[in-house]
C-alpha positions in Angstrom: 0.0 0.0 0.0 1.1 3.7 -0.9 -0.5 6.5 0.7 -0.8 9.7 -1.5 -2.9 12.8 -1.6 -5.2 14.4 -4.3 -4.3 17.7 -4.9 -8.1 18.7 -4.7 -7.4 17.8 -0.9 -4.7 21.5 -1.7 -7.4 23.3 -4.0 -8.7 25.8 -1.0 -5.2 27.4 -0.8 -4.3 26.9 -4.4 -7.9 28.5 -5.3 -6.6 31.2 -2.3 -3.1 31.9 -4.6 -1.5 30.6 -1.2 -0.1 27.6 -3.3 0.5 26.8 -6.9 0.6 23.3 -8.1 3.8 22.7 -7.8 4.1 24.0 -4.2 1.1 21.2 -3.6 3.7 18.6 -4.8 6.5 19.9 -2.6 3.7 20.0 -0.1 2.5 16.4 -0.1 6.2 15.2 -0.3 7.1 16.8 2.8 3.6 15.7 4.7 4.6 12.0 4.4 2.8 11.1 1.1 4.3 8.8 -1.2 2.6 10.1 -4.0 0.4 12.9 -5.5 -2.9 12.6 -7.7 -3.2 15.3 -10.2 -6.8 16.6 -10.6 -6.5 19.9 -13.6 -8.4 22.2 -11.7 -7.3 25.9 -11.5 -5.2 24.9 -14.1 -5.5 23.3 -18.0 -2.4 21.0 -19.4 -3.8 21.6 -22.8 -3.6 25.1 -22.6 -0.4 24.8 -20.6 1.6 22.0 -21.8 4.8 23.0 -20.4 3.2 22.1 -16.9 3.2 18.8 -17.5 7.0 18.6 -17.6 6.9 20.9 -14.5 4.8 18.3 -12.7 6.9 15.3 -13.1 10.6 16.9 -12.5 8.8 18.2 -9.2 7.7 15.2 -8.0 10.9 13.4 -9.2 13.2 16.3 -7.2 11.0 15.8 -3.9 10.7 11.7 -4.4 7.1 11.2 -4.8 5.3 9.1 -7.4 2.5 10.8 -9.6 -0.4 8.2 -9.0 -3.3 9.0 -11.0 -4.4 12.0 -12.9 -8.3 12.7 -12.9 -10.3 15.0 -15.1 -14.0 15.0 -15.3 -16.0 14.1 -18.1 -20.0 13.6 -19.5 -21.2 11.7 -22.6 -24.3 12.3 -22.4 -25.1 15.0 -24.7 -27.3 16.7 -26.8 -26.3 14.8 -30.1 -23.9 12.6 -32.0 -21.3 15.1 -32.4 -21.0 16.4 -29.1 -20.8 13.0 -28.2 -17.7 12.2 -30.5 -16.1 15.2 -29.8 -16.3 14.4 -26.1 -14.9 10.9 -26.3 -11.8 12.5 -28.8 -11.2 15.2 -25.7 -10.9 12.3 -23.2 -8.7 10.5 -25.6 -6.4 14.1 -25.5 -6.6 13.9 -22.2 -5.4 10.3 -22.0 -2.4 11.5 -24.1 -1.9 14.1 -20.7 -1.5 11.0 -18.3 1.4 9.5 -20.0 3.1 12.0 -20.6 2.8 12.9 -16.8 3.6 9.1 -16.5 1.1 7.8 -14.6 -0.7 4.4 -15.2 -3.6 5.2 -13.8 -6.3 7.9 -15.1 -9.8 8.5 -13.8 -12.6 9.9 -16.1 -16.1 10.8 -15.1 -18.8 8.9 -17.5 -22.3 10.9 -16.9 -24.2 13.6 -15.3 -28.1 13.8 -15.4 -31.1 15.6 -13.1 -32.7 12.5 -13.8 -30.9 9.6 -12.0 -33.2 6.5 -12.3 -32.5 3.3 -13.2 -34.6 3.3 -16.0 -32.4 6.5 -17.6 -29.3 4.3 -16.4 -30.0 1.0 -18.4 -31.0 2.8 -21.4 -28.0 5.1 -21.5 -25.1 2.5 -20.2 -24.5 0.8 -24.0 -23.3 4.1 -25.5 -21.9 5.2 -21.9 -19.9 1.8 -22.3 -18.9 2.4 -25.7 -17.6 6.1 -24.8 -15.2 4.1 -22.1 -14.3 1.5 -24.1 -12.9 3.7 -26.8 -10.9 5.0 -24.6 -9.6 2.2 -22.7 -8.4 1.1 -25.9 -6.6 3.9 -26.6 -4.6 4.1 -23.4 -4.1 0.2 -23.5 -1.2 1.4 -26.0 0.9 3.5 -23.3 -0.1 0.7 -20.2 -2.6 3.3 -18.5 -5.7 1.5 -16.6 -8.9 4.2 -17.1 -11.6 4.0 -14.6 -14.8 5.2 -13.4 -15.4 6.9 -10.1 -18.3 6.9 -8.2 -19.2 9.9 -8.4 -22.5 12.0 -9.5 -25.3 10.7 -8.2 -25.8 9.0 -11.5 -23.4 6.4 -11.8 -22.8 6.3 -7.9 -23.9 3.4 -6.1 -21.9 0.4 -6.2 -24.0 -2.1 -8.5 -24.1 0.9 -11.6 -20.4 0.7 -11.4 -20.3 -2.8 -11.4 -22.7 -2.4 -14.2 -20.7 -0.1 -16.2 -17.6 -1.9 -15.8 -18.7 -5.4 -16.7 -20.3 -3.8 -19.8 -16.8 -2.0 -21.1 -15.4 -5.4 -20.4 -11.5 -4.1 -21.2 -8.4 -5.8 -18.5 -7.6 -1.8 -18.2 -10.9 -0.1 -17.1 -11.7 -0.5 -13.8 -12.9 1.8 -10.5 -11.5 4.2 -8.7 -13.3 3.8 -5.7 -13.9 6.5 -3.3 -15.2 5.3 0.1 -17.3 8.5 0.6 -18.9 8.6 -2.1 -20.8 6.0 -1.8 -22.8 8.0 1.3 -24.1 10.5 -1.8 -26.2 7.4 -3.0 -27.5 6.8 0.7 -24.8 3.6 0.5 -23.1 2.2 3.6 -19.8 2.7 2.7 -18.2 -0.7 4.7 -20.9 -2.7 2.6 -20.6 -0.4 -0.3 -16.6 -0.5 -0.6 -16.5 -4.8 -0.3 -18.5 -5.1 -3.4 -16.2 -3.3 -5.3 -12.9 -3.5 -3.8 -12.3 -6.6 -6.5 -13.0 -4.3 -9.7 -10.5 -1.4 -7.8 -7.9 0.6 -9.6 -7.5 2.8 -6.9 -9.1 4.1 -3.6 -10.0 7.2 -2.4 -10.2 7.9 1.2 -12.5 10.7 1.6 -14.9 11.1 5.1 -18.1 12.5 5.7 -20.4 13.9 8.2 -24.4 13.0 8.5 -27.2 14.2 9.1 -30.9 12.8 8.3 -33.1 14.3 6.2 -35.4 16.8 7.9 -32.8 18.2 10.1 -31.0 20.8 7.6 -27.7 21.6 9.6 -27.4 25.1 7.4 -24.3 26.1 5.0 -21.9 24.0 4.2 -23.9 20.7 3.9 -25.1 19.3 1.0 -28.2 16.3 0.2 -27.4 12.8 -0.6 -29.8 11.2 -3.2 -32.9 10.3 -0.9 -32.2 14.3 1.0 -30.1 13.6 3.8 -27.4 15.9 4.8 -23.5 15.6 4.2 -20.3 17.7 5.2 -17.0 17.1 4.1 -14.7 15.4 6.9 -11.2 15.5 8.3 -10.4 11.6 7.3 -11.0 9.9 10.7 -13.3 12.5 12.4 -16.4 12.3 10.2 -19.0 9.7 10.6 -17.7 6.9 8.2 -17.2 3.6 10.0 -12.8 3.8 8.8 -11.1 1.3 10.9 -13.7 -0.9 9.1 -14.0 -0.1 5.6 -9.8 0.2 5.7 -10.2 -3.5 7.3 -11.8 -4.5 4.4 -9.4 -2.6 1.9 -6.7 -4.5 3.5 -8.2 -7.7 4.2 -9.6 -7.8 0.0 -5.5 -8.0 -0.9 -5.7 -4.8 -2.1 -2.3 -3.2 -2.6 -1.9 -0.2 -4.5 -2.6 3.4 -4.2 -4.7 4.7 -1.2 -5.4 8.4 -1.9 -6.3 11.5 0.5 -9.2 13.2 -0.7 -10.5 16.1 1.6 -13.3 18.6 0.5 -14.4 20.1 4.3 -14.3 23.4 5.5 -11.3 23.1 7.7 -8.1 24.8 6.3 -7.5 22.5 4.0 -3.3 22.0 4.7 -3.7 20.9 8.5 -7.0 18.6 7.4 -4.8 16.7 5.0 -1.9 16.5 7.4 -4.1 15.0 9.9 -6.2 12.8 7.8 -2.9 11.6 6.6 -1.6 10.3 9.9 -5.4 9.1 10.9 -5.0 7.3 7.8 -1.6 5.3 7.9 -2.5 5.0 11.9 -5.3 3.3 11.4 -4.3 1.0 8.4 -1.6 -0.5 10.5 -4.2 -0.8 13.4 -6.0 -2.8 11.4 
């Protein structure tokens, strides 16, 4: 196992000017993480190419890896152009990732107001083409593309299985983010050992509740069924995390475990601390 961080854990002080990209590198690296995620936002590689050779001599000078690089992404569209000319900005975007180096790249898949099942099986051929395509393309450099869930659409655990099985490519799996499954009113201990198999990489992200009816006021946002969440420091919030880590490390699972805050804390000391909750825990368990 290699415990990282997500530079969205970083994006309140890089949003703030306090850091740039690079200083999040040089950040993470000195905050015990073995290695960075790079999610573009604040910042485009397309418009700014010479970033990306930026990124990696950074993280090469402070001795991190660069894990995983994550964009966002939505083929559902209005009509078959928009929806080629979605898949071919993906496919640029896979072009990103190695040269960054990574071997690992999460896309989103699709965003609707309507989330039902019956919206879901009718759109997941075309949604698994979109992936496909692109798995195939990044098969060529040894990159493994995956889905997040993430959206409220394609959130729960059994869609992602869904979608997965469907693209039915050795390199697209799930990046699965243990919080996230709390958007879709999931238990996240449950939620996480259905899907730990199909995992690419795992996020470690934590979450205060509330139930519906009882709005706590700013800051909180609804889940699916209108229940209340809040961004967590990892290993404060309400997420059961010695045991869905128990079951992360009891699956097998080796690879990347990645910090992924998005409270209201200052956003520096709630990643150092979620860090250390993190790698405390995990040898706890």
């Amino acid at each position: 196992m290699k415990l990282g961080l997500s530079s969205y854990s970083l994006y309140q002080a890089m949003q703030s000017g306090q850091l740039t990209m690079l200083q999040a590198i040089e950040w993470a690296a000195d905050h015990g993480a073995e290695h960075i995620e790079i999610v573009p936002l604040g910042f485009d590689l397309n418009k700014n190419p010479e970033l990306i050779d930026e990124i990696r001599q950074t993280a090469e000078a402070k001795g991190i890896e660069i894990s995983n690089y994550a964009i966002g992404a939505n083929f559902i569209t209005d009509d078959e152009a928009a929806y080629e000319a979605e898949i071919a900005r993906v496919i640029k975007e896979v072009d990103n990732a190695a040269a960054l180096g990574v071997k690992l790249m999460r896309h989103d898949v699709a965003s609707r107001s309507d989330i039902s099942i019956n919206n879901f099986n009718a759109d997941l051929p075309k949604l698994a083409d979109a992936c496909r395509r692109i798995a195939d393309h990044a098969a060529q450099y040894g990159i493994t593309t995956s889905v997040e869930n993430h959206g409220y659409y394609i959130q729960n655990a059994d869609r992602v299985q869904a979608l997965v099985h469907a693209v039915d490519r050795p390199n697209y799996r799930t990046t699965l983010d243990i919080g996230n499954f709390m958007c879709s009113d999931e238990d996240s201990v449950v939620a996480t050992k259905k899907n730990i198999g199909i995992a690419s990489m795992v996020h470690i992200k934590d979450f205060y509740l509330r139930p519906a009816g009882q709005n706590p006021g700013r800051g909180w946002f609804t889940t699916s069924s209108g229940n209340y969440l809040r961004g967590a420091i990892a290993g404060h919030g309400d997420i059961k995390m010695r045991d869905v880590l128990r079951a992360v490390k009891q699956s097998g699972y080796d690879g990347y475990l990645s910090l992924e805050f998005e409270g209201m804390e200052e956003c520096r000391q709630a990643s150092e601390i979620g860090l250390e909750n993190i790698r405390r825990i995990w040898d706890e368990v």
